[in-house]
C-alpha positions in Angstrom: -10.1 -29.0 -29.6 -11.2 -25.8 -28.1 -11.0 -25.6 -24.3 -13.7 -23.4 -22.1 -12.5 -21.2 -20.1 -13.4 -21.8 -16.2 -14.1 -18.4 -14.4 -15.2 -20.0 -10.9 -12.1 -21.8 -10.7 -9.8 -19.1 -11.9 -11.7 -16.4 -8.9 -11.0 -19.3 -6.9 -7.3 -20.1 -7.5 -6.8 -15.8 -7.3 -8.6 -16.3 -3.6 -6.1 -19.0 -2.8 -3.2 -17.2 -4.1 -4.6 -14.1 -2.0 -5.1 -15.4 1.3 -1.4 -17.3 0.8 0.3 -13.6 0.5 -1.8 -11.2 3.1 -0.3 -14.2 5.6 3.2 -14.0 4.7 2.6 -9.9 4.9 1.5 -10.1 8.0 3.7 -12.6 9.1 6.8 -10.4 7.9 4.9 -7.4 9.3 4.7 -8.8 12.9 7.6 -10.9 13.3 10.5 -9.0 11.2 8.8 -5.5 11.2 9.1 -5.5 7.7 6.5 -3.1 5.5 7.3 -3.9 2.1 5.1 -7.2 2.0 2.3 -4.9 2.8 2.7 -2.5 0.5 3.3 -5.0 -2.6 0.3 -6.7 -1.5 -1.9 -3.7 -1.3 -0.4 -2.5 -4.7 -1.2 -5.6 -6.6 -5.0 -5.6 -4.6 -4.6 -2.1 -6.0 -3.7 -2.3 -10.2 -5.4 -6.1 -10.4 -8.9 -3.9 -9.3 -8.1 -1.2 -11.7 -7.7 -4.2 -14.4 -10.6 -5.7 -13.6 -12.5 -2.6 -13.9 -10.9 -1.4 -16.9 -11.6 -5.0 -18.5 -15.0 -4.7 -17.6 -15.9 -1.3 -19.1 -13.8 -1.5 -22.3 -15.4 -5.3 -22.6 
């Protein structure tokens, strides 16, 4: 048997999954002046928009 495949619950697991690691940046950021969370969180924002984008236009 052929399963669907659920887009509102995979945006929404992504959104989970996002919120979960700006906090520990942040938290890292503040409390052990650490940058590196940041900037792996911005570069996966970064190359999971870019493969989104690319998905979309090459279909």
């Amino acid at each position: 048997m052929l399963r669907t495949f659920d887009h509102s619950g995979y945006y929404e697991t992504r959104l989970i999954l996002m919120v979960i690691s700006i906090t520990v940046a942040i938290y890292m950021l503040y409390n052990r002046k650490d940058r590196r969370y940041l900037l792996i969180y911005l570069s996966g924002i970064l190359f999971t928009t870019i493969g989104e984008f690319l998905l979309q236009k090459t279909g």
